[in-house]
C-alpha atoms as a printed R data frame, in Angstrom:
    type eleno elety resid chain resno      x       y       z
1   ATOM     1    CA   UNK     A     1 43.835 134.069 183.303
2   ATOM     2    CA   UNK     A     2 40.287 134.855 181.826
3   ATOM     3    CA   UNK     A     3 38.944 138.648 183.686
4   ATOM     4    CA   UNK     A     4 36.803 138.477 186.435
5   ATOM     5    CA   UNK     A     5 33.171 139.087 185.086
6   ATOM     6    CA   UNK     A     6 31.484 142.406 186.489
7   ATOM     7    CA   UNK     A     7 29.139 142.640 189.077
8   ATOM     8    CA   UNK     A     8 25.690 143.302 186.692
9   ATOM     9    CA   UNK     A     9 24.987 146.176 189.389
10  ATOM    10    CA   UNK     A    10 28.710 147.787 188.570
11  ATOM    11    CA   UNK     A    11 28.589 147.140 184.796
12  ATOM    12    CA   UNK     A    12 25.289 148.448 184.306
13  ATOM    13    CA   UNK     A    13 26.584 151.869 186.254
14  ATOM    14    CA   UNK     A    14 29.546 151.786 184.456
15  ATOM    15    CA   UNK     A    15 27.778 151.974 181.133
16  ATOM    16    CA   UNK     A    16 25.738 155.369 182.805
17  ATOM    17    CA   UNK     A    17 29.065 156.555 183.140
18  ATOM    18    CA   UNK     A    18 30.014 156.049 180.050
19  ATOM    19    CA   UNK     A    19 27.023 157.474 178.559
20  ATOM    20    CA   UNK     A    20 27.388 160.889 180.594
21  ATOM    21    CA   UNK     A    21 31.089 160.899 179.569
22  ATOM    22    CA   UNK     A    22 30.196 160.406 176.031
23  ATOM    23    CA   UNK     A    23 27.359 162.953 175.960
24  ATOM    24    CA   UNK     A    24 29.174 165.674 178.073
25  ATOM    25    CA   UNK     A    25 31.511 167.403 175.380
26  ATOM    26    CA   UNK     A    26 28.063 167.996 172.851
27  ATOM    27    CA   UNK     A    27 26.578 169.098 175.561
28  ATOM    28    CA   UNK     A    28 29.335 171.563 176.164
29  ATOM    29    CA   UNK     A    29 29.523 172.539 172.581
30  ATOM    30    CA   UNK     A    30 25.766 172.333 171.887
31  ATOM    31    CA   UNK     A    31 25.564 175.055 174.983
32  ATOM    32    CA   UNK     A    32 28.228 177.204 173.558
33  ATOM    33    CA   UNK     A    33 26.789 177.681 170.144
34  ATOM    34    CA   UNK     A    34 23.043 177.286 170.965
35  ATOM    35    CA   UNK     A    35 23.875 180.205 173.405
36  ATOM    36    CA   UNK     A    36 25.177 182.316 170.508
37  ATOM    37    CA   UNK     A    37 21.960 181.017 168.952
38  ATOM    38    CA   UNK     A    38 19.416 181.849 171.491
39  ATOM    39    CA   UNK     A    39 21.320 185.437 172.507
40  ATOM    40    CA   UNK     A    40 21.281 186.483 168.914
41  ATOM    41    CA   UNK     A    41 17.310 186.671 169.597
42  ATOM    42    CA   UNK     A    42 17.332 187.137 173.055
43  ATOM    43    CA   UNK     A    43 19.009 190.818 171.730
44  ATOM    44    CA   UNK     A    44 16.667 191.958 169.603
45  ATOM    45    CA   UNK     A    45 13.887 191.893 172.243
46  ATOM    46    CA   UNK     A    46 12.367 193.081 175.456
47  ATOM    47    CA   UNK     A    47 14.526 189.894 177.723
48  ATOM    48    CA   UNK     A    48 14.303 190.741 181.312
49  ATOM    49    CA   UNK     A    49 17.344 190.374 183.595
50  ATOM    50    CA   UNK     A    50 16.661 187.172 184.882
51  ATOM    51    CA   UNK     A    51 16.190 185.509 181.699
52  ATOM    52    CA   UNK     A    52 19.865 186.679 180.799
53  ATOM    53    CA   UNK     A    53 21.195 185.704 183.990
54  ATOM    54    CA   UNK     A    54 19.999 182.271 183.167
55  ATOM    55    CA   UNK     A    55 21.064 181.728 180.024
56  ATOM    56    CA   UNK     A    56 24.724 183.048 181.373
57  ATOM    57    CA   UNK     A    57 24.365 180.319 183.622
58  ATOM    58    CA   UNK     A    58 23.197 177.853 181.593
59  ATOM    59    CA   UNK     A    59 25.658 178.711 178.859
60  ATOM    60    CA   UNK     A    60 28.809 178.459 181.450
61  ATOM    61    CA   UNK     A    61 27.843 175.764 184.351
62  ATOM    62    CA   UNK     A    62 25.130 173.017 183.321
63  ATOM    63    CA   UNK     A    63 27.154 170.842 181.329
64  ATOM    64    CA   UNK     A    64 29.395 170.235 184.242
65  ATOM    65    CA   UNK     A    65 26.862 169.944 186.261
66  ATOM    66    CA   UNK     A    66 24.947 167.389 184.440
67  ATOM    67    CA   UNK     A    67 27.952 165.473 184.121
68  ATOM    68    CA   UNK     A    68 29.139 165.376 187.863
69  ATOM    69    CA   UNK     A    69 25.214 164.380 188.957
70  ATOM    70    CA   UNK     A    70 25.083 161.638 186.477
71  ATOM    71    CA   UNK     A    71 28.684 160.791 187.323
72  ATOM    72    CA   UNK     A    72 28.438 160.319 191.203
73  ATOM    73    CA   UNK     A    73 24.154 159.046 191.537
74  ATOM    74    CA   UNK     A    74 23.126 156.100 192.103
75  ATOM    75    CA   UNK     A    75 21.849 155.419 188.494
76  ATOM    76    CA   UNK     A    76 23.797 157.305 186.174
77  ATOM    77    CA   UNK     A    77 21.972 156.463 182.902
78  ATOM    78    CA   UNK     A    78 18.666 157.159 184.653
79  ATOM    79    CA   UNK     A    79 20.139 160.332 185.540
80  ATOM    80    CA   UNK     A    80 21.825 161.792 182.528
81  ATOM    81    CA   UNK     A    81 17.872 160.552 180.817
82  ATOM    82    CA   UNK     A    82 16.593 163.206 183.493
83  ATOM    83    CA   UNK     A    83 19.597 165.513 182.254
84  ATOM    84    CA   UNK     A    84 18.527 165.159 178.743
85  ATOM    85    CA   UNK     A    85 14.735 165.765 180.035
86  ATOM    86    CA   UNK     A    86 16.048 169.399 181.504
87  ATOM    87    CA   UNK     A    87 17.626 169.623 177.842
88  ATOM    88    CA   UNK     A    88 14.368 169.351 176.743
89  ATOM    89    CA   UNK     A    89 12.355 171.774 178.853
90  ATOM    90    CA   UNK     A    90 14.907 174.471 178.739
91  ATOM    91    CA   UNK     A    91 15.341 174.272 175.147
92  ATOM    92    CA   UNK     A    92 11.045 174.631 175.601
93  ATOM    93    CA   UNK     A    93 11.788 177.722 177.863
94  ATOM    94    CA   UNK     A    94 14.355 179.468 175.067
95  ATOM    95    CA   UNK     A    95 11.967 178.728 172.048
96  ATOM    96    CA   UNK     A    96  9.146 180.941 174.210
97  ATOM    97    CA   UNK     A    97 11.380 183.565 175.307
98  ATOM    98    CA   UNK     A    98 12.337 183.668 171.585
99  ATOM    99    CA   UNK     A    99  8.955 184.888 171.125
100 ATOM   100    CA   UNK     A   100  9.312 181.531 168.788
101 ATOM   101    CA   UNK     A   101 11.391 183.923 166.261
102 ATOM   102    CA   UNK     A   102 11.297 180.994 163.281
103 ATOM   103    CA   UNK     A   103 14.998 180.291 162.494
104 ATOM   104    CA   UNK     A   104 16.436 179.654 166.386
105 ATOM   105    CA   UNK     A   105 13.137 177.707 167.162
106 ATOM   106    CA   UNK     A   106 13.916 175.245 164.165
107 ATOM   107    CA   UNK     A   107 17.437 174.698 165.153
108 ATOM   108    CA   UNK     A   108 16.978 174.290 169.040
109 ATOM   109    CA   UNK     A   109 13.873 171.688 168.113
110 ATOM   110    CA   UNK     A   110 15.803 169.986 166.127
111 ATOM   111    CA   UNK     A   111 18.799 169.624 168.026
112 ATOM   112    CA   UNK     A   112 17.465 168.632 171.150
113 ATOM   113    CA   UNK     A   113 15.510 165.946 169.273
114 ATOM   114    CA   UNK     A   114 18.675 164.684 167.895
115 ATOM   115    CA   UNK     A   115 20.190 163.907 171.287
116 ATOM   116    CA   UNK     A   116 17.084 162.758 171.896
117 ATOM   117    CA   UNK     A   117 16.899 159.922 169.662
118 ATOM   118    CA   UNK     A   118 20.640 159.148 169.516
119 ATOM   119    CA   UNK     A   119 20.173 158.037 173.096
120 ATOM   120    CA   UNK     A   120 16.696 156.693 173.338
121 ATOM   121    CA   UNK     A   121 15.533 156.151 169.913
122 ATOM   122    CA   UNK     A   122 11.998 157.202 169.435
123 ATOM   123    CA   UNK     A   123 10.386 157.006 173.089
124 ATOM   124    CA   UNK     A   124 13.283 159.245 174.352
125 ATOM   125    CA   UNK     A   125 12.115 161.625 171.006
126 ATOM   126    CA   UNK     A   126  8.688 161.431 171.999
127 ATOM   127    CA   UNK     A   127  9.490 162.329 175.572
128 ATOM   128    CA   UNK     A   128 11.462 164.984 174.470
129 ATOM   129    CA   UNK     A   129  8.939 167.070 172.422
130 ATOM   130    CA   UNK     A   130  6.648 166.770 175.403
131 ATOM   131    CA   UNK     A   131  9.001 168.585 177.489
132 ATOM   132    CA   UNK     A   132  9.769 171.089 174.762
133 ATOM   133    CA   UNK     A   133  5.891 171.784 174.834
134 ATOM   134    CA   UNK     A   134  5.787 172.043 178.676
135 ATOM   135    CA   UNK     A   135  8.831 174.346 178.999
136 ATOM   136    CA   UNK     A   136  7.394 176.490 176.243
137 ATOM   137    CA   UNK     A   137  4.212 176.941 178.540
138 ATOM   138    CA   UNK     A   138  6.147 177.920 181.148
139 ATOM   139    CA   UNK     A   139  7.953 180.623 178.974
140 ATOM   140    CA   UNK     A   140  5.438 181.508 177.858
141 ATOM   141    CA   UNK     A   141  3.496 181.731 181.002
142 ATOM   142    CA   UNK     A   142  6.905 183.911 182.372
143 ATOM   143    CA   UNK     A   143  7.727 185.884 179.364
144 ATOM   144    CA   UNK     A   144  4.884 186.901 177.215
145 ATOM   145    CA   UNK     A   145  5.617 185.926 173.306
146 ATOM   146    CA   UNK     A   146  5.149 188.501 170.530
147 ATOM   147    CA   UNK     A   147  4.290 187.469 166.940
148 ATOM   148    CA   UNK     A   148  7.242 185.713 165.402
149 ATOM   149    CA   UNK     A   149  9.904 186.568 163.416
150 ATOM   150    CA   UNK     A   150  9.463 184.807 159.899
151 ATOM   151    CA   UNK     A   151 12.419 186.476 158.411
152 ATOM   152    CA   UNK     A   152 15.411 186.665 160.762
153 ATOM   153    CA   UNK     A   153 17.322 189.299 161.028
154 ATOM   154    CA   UNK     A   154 20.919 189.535 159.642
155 ATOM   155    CA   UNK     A   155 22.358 188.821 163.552
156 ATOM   156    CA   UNK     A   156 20.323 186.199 164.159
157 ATOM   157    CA   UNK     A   157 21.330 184.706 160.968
158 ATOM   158    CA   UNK     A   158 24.768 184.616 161.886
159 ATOM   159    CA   UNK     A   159 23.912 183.449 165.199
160 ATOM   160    CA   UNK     A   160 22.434 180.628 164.158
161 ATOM   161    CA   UNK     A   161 25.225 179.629 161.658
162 ATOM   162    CA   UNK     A   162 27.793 177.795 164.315
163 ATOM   163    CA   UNK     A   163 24.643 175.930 165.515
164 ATOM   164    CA   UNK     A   164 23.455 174.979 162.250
165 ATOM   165    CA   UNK     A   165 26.956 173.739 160.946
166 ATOM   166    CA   UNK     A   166 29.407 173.046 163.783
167 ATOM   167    CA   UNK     A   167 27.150 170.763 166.128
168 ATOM   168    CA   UNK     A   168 25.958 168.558 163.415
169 ATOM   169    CA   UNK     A   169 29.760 167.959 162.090
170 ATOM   170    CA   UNK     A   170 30.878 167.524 166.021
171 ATOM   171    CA   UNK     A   171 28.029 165.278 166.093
172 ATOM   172    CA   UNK     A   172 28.830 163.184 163.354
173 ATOM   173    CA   UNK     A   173 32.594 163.301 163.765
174 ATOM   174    CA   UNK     A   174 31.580 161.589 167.496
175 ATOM   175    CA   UNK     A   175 29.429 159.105 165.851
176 ATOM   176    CA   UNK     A   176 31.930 158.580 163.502
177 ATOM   177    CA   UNK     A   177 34.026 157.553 166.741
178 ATOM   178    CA   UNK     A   178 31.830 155.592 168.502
179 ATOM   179    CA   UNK     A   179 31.473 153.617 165.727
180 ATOM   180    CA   UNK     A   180 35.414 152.965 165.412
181 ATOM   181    CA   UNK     A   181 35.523 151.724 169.031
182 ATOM   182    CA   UNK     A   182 32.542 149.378 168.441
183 ATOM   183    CA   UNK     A   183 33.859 148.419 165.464
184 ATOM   184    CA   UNK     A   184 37.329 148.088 167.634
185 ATOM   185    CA   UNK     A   185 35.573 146.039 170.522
186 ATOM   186    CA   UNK     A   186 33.763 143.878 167.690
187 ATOM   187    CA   UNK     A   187 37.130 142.629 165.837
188 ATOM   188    CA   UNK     A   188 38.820 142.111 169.302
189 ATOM   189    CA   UNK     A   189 35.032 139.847 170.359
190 ATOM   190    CA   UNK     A   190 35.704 138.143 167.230
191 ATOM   191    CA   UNK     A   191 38.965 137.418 167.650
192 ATOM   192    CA   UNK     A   192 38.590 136.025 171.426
193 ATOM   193    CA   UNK     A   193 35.957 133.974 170.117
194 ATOM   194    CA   UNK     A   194 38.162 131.779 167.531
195 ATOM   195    CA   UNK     A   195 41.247 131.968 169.781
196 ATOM   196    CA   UNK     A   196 42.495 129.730 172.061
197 ATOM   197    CA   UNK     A   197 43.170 131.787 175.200
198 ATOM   198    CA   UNK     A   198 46.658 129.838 176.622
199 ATOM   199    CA   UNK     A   199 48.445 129.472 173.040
200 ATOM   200    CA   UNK     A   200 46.681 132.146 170.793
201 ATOM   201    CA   UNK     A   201 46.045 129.804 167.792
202 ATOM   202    CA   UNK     A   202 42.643 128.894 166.876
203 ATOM   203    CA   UNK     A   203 40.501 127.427 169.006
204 ATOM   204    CA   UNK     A   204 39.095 123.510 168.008
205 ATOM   205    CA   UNK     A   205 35.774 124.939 167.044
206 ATOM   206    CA   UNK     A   206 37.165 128.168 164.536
207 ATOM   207    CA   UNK     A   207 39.534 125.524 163.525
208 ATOM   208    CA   UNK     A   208 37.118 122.334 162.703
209 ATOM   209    CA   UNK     A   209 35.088 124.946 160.566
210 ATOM   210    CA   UNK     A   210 38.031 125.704 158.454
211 ATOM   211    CA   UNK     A   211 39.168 121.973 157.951
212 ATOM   212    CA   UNK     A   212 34.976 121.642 157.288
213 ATOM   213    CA   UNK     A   213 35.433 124.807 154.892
214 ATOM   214    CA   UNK     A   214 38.390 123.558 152.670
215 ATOM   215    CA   UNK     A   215 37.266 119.923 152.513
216 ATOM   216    CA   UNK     A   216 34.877 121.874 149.914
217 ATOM   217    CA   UNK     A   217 37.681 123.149 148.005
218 ATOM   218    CA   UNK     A   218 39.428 121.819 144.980
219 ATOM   219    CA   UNK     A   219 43.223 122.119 145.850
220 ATOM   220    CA   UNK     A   220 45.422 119.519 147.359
221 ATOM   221    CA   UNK     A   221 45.417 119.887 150.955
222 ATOM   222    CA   UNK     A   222 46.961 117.703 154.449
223 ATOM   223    CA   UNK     A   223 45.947 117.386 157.852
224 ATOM   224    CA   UNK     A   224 47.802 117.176 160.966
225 ATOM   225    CA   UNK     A   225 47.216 116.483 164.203
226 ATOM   226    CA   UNK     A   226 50.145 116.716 166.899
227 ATOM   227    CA   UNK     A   227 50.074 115.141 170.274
228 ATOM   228    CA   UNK     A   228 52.819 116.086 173.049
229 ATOM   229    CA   UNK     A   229 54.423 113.122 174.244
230 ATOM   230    CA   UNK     A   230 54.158 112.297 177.601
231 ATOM   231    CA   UNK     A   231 52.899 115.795 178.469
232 ATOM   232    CA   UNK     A   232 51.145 114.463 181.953
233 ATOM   233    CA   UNK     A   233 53.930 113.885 183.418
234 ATOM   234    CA   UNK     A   234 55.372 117.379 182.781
235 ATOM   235    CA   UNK     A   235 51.876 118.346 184.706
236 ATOM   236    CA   UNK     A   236 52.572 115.740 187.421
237 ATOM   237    CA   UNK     A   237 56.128 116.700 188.228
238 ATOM   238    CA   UNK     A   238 56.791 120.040 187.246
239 ATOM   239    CA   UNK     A   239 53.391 121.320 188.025
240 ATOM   240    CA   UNK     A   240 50.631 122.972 185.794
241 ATOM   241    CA   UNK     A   241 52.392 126.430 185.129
242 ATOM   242    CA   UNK     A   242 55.283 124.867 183.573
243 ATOM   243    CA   UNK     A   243 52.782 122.431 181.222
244 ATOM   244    CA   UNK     A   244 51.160 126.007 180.152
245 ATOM   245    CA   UNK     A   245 54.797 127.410 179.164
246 ATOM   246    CA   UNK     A   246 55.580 124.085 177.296
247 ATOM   247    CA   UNK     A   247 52.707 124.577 175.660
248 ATOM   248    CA   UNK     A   248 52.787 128.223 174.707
249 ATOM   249    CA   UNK     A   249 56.689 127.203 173.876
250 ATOM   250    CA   UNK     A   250 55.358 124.857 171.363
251 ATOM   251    CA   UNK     A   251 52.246 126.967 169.849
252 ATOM   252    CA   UNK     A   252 55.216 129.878 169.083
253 ATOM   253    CA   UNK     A   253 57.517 127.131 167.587
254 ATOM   254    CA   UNK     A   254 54.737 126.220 165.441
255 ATOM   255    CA   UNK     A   255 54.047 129.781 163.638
256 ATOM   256    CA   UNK     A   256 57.334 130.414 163.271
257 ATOM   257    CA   UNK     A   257 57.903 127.147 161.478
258 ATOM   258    CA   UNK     A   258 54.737 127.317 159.087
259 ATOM   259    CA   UNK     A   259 53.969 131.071 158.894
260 ATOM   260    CA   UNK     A   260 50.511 132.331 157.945
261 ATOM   261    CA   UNK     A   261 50.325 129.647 155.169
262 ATOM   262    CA   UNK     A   262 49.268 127.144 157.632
263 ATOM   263    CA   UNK     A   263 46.263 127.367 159.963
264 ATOM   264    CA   UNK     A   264 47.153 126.149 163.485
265 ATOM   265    CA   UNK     A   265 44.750 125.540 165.892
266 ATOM   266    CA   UNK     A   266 44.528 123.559 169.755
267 ATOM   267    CA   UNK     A   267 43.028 120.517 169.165
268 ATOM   268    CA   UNK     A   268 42.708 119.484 172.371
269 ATOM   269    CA   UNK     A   269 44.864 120.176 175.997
270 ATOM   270    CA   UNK     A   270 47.878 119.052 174.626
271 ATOM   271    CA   UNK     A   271 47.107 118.177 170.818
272 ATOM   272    CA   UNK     A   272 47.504 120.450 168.277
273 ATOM   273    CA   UNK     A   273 45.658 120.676 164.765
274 ATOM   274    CA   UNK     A   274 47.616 121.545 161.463
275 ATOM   275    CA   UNK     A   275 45.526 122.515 157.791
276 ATOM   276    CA   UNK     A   276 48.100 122.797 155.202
277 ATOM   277    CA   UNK     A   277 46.088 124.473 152.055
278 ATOM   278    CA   UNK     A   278 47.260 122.986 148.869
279 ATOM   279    CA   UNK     A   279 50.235 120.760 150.326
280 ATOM   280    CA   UNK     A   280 50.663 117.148 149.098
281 ATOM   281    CA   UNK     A   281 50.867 114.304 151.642
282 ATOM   282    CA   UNK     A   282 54.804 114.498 150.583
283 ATOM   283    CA   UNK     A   283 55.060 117.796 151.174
284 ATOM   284    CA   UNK     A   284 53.577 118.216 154.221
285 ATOM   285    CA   UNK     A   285 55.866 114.747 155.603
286 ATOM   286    CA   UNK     A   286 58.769 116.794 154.376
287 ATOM   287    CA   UNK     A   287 57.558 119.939 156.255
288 ATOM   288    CA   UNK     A   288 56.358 118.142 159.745
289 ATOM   289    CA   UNK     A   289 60.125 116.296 159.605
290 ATOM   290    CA   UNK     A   290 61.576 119.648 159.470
291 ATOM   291    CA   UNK     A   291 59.458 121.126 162.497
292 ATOM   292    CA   UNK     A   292 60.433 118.224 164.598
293 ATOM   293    CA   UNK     A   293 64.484 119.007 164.020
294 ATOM   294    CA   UNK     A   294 63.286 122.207 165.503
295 ATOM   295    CA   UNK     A   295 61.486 120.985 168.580
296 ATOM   296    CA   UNK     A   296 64.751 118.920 169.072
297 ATOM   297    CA   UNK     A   297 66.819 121.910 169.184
298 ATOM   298    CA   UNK     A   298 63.892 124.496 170.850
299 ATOM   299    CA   UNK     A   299 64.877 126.096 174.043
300 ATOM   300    CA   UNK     A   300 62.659 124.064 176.983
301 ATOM   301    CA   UNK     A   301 60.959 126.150 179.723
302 ATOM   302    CA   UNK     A   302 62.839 126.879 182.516
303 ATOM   303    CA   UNK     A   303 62.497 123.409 184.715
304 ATOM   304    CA   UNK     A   304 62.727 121.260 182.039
305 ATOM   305    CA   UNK     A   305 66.436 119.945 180.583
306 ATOM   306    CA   UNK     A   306 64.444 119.900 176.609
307 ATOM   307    CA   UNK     A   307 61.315 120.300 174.826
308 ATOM   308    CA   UNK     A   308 59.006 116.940 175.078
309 ATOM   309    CA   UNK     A   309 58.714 115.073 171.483
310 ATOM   310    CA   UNK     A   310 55.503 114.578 169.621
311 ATOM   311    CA   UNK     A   311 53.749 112.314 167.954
312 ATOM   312    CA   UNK     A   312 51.818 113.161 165.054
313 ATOM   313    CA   UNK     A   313 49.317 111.845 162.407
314 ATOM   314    CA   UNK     A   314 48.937 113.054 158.863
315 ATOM   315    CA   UNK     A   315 45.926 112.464 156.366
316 ATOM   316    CA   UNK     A   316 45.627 113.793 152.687
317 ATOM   317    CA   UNK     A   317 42.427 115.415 151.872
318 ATOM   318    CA   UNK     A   318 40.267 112.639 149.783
319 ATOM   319    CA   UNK     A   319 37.642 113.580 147.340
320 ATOM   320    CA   UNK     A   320 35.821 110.490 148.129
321 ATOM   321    CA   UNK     A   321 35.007 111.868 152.069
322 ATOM   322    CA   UNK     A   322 32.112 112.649 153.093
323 ATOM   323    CA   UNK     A   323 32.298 115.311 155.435
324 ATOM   324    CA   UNK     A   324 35.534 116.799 157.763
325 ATOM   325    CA   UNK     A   325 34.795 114.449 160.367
326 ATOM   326    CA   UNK     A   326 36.038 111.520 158.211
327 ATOM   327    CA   UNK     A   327 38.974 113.126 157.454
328 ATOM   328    CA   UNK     A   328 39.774 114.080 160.901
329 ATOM   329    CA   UNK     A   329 39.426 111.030 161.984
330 ATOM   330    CA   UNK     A   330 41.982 109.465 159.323
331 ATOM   331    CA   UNK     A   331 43.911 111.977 161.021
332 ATOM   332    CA   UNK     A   332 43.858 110.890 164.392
333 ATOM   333    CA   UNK     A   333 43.989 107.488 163.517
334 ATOM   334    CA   UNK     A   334 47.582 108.187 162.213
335 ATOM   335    CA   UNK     A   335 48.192 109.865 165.526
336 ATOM   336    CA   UNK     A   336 47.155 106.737 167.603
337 ATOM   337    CA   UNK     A   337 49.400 104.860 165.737
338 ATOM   338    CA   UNK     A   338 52.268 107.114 165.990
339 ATOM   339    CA   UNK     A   339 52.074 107.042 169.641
340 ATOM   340    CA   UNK     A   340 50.916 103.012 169.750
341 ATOM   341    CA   UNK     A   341 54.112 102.479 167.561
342 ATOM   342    CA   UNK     A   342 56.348 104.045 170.663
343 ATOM   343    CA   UNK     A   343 55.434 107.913 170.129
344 ATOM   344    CA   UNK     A   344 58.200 110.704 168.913
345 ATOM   345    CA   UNK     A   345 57.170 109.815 164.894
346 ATOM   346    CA   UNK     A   346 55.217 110.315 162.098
347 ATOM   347    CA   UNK     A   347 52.418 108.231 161.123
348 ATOM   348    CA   UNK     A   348 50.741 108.745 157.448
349 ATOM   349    CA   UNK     A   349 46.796 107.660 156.822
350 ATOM   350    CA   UNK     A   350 47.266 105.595 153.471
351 ATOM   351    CA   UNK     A   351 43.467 106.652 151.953
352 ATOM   352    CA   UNK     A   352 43.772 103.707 149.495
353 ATOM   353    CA   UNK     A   353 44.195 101.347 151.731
354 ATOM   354    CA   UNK     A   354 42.464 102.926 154.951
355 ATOM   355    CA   UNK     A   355 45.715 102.110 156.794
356 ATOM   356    CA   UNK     A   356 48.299 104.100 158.512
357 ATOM   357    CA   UNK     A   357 52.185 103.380 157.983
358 ATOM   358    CA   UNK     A   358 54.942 104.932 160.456
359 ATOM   359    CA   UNK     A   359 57.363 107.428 159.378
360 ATOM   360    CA   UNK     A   360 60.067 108.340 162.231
361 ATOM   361    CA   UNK     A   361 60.599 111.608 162.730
């Protein structure tokens, strides 16, 4: 069964979430050395009380907080965008109450510009330098600057440090992350898309393009196509559950019989495509006689006494076609007149001829 789609108004919050989730541990970290960053300063000058107090609780208590607003309102991403935006104008209020000492101010700027534009790209950077302006005219309007410190001092030297070199590498290494889960969710998206989501083979489109792609090869090669006798009635009698277990039965019989060497794909509800790379028309006879003692001898779903037989059609790649779609359709041709002759069989396109002769399986 295919998953229910997402309501757009629950997916859309659920990506919020996910954004607050993802942002909440550098925020943590950025807080815990940018606090070491901005107290290094913060010492060496006149800081009232209250200014301490709040960087205490700033330090300790807004990460969490900005993560349980954005994770219970009614917009998260909108929210954790206003988070970022008090990111912004506090990181504004520290540079003043600095008294813009040079070597913190760099590093909190540029920091907070980096969430900035991971998150919104270069309207969220804008944004946030125009908040880093306003909250450094409201420190300084609170907390008169002096003339700034050019030179750092020793302590604020190795205050700044952990900012300067642990939140870019925490940074990255959660980029680095990210990028493995995309990358993750990308292969899986590509998969999906050239499966077949009952059997797992390829799907009739994925498949058609590789039949399409080797036509342009050089090397011998054989189509098959496979048709389930008398597979409605299964449906009819036995109901559509056990047709979907006949045919899952039959798509596992099939890879363990030809392996990766063979590309398998579902043609069709219950017909089956085969491309054997660099197999003679011989060859591949031999080989689908040999998979058809197996279907004998498979173990049938539960309500049924044996596996259904097939009838199937086999074509030789010809230099002469045109395009796949001929030689598909020497394929199926075969197939007709497998199941025409009285189905369970093998029927082989003759290319120099254009006719197809029977071969019991």
């Amino acid at each position: 069964m295919p998953d229910t789609p997402l309501d757009p108004v629950v997916e859309k919050r659920l990506r919020g979430i996910r954004l607050a989730r993802r942002i909440y541990v550098p925020r943590t970290l950025g807080l815990l050395v940018g606090g070491l960053c901005i107290g290094s300063a913060l010492h060496e000058l006149p800081t009232p009380t209250w200014a301490w107090a709040l960087w205490a609780i700033q330090i300790l208590f807004w990460s969490h907080l900005a993560y349980w607003r954005a994770r219970y309102h009614v917009s998260p991403y909108h929210a954790e965008r206003q988070n970022l935006g008090a990111d912004s104008l506090l990181g504004g209020f520290w540079m003043a109450a600095m008294h813009f000492n040079i070597l913190p101010t760099v590093v909190v700027l540029t920091m907070i510009s980096l969430d900035n534009i991971a998150v919104g790209g270069k309207s969220m950077a804008l944004r946030g330098l125009g908040l880093l302006a306003a909250g450094a005219l409201i420190g300084m309007w609170l907390i008169v600057p002096g003339v700034p410190d050019i030179v750092p001092s020793a302590s604020v030297l190795l205050g700044s440090l952990p900012m300067i070199v642990v939140y870019p590498l925490a940074v990255g290494y959660i980029t680095y992350l990210q990028a493995r889960r995309l990358n993750r969710q990308k292969n899986t998206l590509m998969e999906l898309s050239r499966s077949d989501g009952l059997t797992g083979l390829f799907n009739r489109r994925f498949w058609e393009a590789q039949v399409a792609s080797n036509l342009l090869s050089g090397s011998s090669a054989t189509i098959a196509l496979l048709d389930l006798d008398h597979f409605k009635r299964i449906n009819d009698e036995h109901g559509h559950g056990v047709g979907d277990q006949t045919l899952r039965k039959l798509a596992s019989l099939l890879r363990q019989s030809f392996g990766d060497d063979v590309l398998l794909g579902r043609y069709g509800g219950e017909e089956f495509g085969l491309l054997m790379p660099s197999t003679t028309l011989d060859q591949a006879t031999v080989a689908i006689h040999q998979f058809q003692q197996r279907l004998r001898n498979h173990a049938p779903p539960f309500s049924l006494s044996r596996m259904p037989t097939c009838s199937i059609g086999l074509a030789a790649k010809d230099p002469l076609m045109m395009n796949h779609e001929q030689w598909l359709l020497r394929a199926d041709q075969a197939l007709y007149a497998a199941k025409h002759a009285g189905r369970n069989r093998i029927c082989i396109h003759d290319a120099s001829t254009s006719q197809t002769g029977p071969h019991l399986g």
